[in-house]
N, C-alpha and C positions, 0 to 999 in steps of 0.2 A: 237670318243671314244679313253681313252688311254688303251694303251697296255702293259703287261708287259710278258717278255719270262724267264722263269725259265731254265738253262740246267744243269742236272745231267747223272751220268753214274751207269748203273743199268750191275752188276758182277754175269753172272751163272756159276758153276761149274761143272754142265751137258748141256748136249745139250737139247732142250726145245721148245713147240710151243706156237706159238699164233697165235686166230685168225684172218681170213684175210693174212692170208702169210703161203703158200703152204711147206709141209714138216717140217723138223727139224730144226731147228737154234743152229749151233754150241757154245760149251759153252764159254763164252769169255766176256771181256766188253763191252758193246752197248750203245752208246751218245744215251739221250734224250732229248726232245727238249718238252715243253707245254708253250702255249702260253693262255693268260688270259687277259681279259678287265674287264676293272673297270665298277660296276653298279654303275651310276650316281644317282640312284634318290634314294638312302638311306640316311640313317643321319649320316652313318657309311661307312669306308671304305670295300668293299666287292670285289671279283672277281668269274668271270663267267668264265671257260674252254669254249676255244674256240676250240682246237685243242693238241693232244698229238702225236709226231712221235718219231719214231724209226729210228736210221741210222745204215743200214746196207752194207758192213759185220761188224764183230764185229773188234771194234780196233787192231791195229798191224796184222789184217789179210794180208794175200799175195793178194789179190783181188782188183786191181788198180780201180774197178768197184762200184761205191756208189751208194746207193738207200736209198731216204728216204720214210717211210712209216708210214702213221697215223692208229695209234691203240686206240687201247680203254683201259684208263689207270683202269679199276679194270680187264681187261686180265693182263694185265700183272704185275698187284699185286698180280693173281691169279698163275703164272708162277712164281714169285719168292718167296712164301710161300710154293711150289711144290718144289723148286730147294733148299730152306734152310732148308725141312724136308727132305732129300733127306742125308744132308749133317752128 
């Protein structure tokens, strides 16, 4: 199957949860990362979500310490529709 990986960075302006990851997440920029395979048996070009993570801590943090973590991308469209009425 091919693959294709999308990486954007998703910007809070508060601090913010999601679930599956204990606690609050400081407000800050966060790499994400989804990755996607092509359905073969259309007539059309299509993609199936395989996988969406989160790299945490947020960019430019002081924490030498990385963890990447797969979430569920309508949480955290729900977190940044929270975070942009917030604003």
């Amino acid at each position: 199957m091919t693959t294709q990986t999308t990486r954007s960075i998703a910007l809070f302006q508060a601090a913010f949860t999601l679930c599956g990851i204990d606690g609050e997440l400081p407000a800050g920029s966060y790499r994400i990362e989804t990755e996607e395979e092509v359905i073969e048996s259309l007539s059309f070009v299509a993609f199936r979500r395989l996988e969406t993570t989160i790299e945490l801590p947020a960019i430019g943090s002081a924490s030498l310490k990385r963890q990447i973590i797969t979430i569920d991308p309508l949480d955290l469209a729900a977190a940044q529709l929270r975070d942009a009425a917030r604003s």
